[in-house]
C-alpha positions in Angstrom: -89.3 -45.9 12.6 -90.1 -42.3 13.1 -94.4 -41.5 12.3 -94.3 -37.9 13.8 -92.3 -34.8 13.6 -92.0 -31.7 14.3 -89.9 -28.8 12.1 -89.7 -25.6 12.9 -88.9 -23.1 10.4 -89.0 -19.4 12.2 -88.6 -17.0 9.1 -92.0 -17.7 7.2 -90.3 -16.3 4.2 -87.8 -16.7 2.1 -85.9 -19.6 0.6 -85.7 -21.7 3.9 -89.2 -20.9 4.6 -89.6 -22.5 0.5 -87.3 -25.3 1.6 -89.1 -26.5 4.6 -92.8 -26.3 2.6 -91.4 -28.7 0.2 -89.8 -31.0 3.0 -93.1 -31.0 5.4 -94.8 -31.9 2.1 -92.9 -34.4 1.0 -92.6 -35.9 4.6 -96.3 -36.0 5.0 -96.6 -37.7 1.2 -94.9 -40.6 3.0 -97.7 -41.3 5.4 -95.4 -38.9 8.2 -97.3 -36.8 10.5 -95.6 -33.5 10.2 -96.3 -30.3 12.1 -94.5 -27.0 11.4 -94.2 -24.1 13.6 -93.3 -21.3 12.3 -94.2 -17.3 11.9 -97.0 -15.7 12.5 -96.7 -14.2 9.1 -96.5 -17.7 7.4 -96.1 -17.1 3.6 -97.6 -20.3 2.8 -100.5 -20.0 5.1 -103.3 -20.5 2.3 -101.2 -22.5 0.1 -103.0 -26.0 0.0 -100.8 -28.7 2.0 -100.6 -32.0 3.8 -99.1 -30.9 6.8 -99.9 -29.3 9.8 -99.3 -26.3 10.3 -98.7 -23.9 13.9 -98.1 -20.2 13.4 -96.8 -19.3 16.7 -93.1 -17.5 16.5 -92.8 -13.7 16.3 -92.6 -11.9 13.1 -89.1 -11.8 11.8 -89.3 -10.9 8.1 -92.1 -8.1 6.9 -91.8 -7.6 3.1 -93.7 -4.6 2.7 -90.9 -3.1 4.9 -87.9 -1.5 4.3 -84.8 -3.6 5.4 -84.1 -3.6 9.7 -80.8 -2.1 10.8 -79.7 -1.7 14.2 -80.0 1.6 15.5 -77.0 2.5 17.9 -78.3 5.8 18.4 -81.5 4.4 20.5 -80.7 0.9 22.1 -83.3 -1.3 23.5 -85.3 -0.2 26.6 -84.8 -2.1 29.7 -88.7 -2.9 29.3 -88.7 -3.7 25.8 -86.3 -6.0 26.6 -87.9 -7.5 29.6 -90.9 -7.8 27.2 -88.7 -9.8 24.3 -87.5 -12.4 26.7 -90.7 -13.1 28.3 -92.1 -13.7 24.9 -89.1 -15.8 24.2 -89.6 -17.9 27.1 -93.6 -18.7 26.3 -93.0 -19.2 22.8 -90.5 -21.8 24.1 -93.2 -23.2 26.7 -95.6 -23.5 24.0 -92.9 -25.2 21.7 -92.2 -28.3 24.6 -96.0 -28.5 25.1 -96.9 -28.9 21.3 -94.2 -31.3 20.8 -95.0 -33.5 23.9 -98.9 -33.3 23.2 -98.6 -34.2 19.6 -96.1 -37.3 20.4 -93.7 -36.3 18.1 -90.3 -38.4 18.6 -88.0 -35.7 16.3 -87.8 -32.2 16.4 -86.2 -30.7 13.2 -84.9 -27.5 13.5 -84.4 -25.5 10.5 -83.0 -22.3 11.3 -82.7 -21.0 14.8 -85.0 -19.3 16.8 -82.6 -17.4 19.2 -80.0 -17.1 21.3 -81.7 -19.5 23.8 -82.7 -22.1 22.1 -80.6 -24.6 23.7 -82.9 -24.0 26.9 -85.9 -25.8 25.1 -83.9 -28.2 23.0 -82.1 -29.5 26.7 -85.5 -29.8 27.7 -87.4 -31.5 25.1 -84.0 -34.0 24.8 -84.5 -34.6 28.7 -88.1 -35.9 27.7 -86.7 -38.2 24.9 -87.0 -36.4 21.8 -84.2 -36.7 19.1 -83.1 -33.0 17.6 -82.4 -32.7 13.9 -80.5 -29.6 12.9 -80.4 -28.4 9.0 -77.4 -26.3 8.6 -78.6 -24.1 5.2 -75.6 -22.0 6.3 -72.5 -22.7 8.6 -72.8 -19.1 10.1 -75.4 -16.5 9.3 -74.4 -14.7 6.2 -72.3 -11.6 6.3 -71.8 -12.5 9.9 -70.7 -9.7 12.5 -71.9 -9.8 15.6 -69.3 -11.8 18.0 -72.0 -13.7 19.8 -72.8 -15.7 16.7 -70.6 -18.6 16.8 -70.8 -18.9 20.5 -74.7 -19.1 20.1 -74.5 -21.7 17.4 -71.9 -23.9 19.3 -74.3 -23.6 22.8 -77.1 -25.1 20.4 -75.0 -27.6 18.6 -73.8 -29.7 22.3 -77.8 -30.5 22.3 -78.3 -31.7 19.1 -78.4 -35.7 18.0 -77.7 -35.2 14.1 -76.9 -32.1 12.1 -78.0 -32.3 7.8 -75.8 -30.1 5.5 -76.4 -30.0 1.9 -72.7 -29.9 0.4 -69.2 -31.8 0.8 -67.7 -28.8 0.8 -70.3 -27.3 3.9 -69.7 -30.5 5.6 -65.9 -29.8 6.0 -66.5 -26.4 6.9 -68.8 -27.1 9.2 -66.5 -29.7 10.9 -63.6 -27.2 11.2 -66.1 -24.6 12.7 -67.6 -26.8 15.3 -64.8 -29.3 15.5 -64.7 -29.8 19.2 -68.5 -30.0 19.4 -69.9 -31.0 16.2 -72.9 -34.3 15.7 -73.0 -36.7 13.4 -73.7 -34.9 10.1 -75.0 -36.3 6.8 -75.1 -35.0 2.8 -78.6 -34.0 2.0 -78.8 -32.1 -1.4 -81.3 -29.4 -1.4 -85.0 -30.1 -3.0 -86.2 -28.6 -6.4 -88.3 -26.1 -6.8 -91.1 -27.0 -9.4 -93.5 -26.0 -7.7 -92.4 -22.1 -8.7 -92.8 -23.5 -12.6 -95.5 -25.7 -11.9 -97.7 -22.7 -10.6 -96.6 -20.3 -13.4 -98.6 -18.7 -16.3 -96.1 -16.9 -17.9 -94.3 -17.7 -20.9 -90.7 -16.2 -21.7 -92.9 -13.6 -24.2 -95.5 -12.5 -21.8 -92.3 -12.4 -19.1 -90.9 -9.7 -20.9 -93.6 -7.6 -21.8 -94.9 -7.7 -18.1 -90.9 -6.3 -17.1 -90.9 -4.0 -20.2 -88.0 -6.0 -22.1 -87.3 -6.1 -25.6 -88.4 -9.8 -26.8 -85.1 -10.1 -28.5 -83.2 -8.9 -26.1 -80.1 -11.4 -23.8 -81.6 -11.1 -20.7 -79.1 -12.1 -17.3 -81.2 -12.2 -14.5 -79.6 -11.8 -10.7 -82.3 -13.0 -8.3 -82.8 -13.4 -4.7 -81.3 -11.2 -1.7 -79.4 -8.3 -2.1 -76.4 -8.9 0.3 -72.6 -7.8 0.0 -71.5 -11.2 0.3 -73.8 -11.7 -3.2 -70.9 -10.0 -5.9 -73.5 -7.7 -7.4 -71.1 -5.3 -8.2 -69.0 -7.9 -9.1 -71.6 -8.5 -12.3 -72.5 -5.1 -12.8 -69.1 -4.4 -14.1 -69.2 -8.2 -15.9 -72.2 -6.6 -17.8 -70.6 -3.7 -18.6 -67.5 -5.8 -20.2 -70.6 -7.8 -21.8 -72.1 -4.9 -23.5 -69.1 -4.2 -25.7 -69.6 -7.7 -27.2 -73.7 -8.5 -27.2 -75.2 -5.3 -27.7 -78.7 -6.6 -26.9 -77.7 -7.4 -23.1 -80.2 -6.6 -20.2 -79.5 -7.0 -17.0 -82.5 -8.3 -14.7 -82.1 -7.5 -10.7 -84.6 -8.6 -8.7 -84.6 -8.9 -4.8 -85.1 -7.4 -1.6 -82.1 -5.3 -0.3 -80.5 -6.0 3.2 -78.2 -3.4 2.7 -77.9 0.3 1.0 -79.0 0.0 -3.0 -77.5 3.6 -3.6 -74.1 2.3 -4.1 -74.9 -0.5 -6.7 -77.2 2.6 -8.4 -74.0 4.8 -8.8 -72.1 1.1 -10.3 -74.7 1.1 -12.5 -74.7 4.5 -13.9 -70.5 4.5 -14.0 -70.6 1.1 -15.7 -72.8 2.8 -18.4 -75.2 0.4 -18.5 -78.2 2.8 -16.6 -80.1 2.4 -20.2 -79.8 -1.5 -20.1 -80.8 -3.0 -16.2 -84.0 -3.2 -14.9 -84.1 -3.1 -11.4 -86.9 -4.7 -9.8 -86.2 -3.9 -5.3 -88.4 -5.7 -3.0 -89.6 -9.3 -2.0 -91.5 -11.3 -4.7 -93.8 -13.4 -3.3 -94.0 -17.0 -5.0 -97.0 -15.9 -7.9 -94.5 -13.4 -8.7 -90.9 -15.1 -9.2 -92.0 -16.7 -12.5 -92.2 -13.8 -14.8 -88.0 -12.9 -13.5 -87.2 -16.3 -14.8 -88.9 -17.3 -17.6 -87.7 -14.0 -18.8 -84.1 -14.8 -18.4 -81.6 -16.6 -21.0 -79.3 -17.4 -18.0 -79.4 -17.0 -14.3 -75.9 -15.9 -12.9 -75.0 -16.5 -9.4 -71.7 -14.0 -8.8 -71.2 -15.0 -4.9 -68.1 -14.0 -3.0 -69.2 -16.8 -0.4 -71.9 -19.5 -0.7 -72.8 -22.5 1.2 -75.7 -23.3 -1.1 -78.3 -22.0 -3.4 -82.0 -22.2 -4.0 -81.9 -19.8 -6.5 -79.6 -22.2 -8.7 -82.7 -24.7 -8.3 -85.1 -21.9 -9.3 -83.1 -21.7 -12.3 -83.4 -25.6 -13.1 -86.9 -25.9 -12.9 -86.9 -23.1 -15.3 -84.7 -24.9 -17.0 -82.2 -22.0 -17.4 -78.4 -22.5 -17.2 -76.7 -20.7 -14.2 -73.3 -19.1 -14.5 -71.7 -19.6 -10.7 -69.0 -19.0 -8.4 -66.3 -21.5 -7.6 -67.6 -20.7 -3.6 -69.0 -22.9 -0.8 -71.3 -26.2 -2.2 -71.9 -24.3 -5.9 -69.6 -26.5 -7.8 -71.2 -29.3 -6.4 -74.8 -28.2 -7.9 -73.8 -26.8 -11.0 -72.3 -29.0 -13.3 -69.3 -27.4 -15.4 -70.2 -27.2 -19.2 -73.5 -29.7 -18.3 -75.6 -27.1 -16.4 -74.0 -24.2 -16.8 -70.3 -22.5 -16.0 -68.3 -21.7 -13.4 -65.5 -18.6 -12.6 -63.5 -17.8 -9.8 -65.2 -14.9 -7.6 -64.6 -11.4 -8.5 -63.2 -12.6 -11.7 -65.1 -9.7 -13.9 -63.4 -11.0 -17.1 -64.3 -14.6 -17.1 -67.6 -14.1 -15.6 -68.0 -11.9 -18.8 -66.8 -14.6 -21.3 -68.8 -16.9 -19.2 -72.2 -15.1 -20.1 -70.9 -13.7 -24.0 -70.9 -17.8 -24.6 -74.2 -18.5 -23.6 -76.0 -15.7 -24.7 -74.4 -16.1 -28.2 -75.0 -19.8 -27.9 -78.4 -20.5 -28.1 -78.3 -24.1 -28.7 -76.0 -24.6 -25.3 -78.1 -22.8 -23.5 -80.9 -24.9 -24.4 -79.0 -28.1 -23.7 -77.9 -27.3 -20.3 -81.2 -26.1 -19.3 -82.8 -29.3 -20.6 -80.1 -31.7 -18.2 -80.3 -29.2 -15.8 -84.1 -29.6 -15.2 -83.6 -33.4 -15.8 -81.1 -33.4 -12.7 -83.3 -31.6 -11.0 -86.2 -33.6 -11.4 -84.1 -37.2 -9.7 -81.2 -36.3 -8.2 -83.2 -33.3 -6.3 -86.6 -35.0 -6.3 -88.4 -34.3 -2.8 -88.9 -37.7 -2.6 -85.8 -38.4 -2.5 -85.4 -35.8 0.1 -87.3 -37.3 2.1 -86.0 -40.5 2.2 -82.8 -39.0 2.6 -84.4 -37.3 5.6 -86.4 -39.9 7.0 -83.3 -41.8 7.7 -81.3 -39.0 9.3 -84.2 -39.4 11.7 -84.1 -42.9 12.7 -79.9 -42.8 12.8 -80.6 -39.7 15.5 -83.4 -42.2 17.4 -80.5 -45.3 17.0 -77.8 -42.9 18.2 -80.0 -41.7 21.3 -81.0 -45.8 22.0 -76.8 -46.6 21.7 -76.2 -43.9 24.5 -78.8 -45.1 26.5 -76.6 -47.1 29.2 -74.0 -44.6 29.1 -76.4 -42.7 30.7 -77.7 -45.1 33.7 
């Protein structure tokens, strides 16, 4: 039986950053000592919790920045570099020591830190600690650079047991990382009452904090800005929307990793400038409440996916969500239950998908209702836990199996 662990969670923001609050939470609700390390930055840092709580890993993610791109024009100095990868190798001291001072027996990685984390993982699995990997995405998204796959497979030959959180991820994952791939098991992602749970707003005070007509169909597209996401793909939906619910608004909120100019222009040549509210930047966890309870539906237009938190944003607002038929989302939103689902880049149906909610008030309230019912048990964090907790012990009964082998 596992009674200490240790997750590490590098971003400190962000949806994995809200994922792994939840989990260490949930984890230490089960009598579980629980330590995460994670950035300096921590988002959470004053939010009351359970767990404990190490703030050690460089700064990844600064909202109150614009987006970081690579500048080809003036590489990395020879010293700056030198700098980095001493860094990298004390954080990665510090790491070992915390985990062998504390006693923890698993070390559950979230997300990884770098390119070298398979130096500290070897290590800490040479001192008998199990490694628990949560894939939240196969690859990273809107992958490029060629070391990527290499990087992940180097990590992957020192981990015990990997968690994914669809079918669908699991098979990709396995025809990725066939030749070196761990055990892997299905663990859904966690709700995320504790957005709705925190909120004051109501759906009318919502809209006159964003400046929307109270009687207006609001379609709200939350979370990252990102090509892979199909904004544009729904910016011209909206605009085949328009013709049919004249009252349409169109809600984008989201911090930009990538150029917002040419989804401006989309906007203006879709003639729908006088009808979308764009709202750029992160939105910090006090602030994601007024998007949604503003919102008749929440619509998910992904070219890829592997998974979504903001799909379980939308539940625990109980909102219906119009999705992809990508990655795990069929297997989270439930056709004509919790909402619908269209083929990517299909701007026609994901039209009629949002004309028939927004001119169907009593579906919309149905499927929000199950939706925030299925959210409630089939994605409870207690149940995520659980779920978790036994990953755990199958990576410590795996490690005991191998034991002899290794004599």
């Amino acid at each position: 039986m596992v009674e200490r662990v240790v997750v590490i969670e590098p971003m400190g923001f962000g949806g994995i950053c809200h994922y792994t609050y939840n989990l260490c939470e949930a984890l230490a609700s089960r009598g579980i000592w629980t330590l995460l390390i994670t950035a300096k930055n921590y988002e959470f840092a004053a939010r009351p919790r359970r767990f404990h709580l190490y703030p050690i890993l460089s700064e990844w993610f600064r909202p109150e920045l614009p987006s970081d791109r690579p500048d080809s024009a003036n590489p990395e100095s020879l010293l700056k570099k030198v700098r980095r990868r001493l860094n990298s190798a004390r954080v990665m001291l510090r790491i070992v020591a915390v985990v062998v001072r504390t006693g923890a027996s698993v070390v559950h990685l979230q997300w990884p830190i770098g390119p070298h984390d398979w130096i500290y993982v070897t290590v800490l699995r040479g001192l008998g600690r199990r490694i628990v990997y949560t894939a939240h995405d196969i690859l990273p998204h809107d992958h490029t650079h060629p070391g990527d796959v290499p990087q992940l497979r180097r990590l992957l030959k020192h981990v015990d047991r990997t968690i994914l959180h669809s079918e669908e991820n699991e098979r990709t994952f396995r025809q990725t990382f066939s030749e070196i791939s761990p055990p892997s098991n299905l663990v859904p992602h966690g709700h995320y009452f504790f957005f709705s749970e925190d909120a004051n707003h109501t759906a009318q005070t919502a809209r006159a904090a964003l400046g929307i007509p109270q009687d207006a169909h609001v379609v709200l597209f939350f979370g990252t800005i990102r090509p892979y996401k199909g904004l544009a793909d729904l910016i011209n939906a909206v605009a085949r929307v328009r013709s049919r619910v004249a009252d349409v608004r169109l809600l984008v909120a989201g911090y930009p990793f990538e150029e917002f100019g040419p989804y401006e222009r989309a906007i203006a040549s879709a003639g729908i400038r006088d009808c979308t509210a764009v709202h750029l930047g992160y939105h910090p966890a006090a602030e994601v409440a007024k998007f949604f309870r503003a919102a008749d539906i929440v619509v998910l237009p992904y070219r890829s996916a592997s998974q979504s938190g903001v799909a379980q944003l939308a539940f625990a607002f109980a909102t219906p969500v119009i999705a992809t038929r990508v990655g795990g989302l069929p297997e989270i939103v439930e056709e004509g239950h919790t909402g619908l689902l269209v083929d990517p880049g299909d701007d026609q149906a994901l039209a009629d998908a949002m004309v028939r909610l927004l001119e169907d008030p009593q579906l919309r309230q149905s499927m929000g209702t199950r939706a925030s019912e299925i959210a409630a048990s089939r994605y409870s964090w207690d149940r995520i836990a659980e779920m978790t907790l036994n990953v755990y012990d199958l990576a410590m009964e795996r490690h005991s199996l191998q034991l002899p082998l290794h004599e």
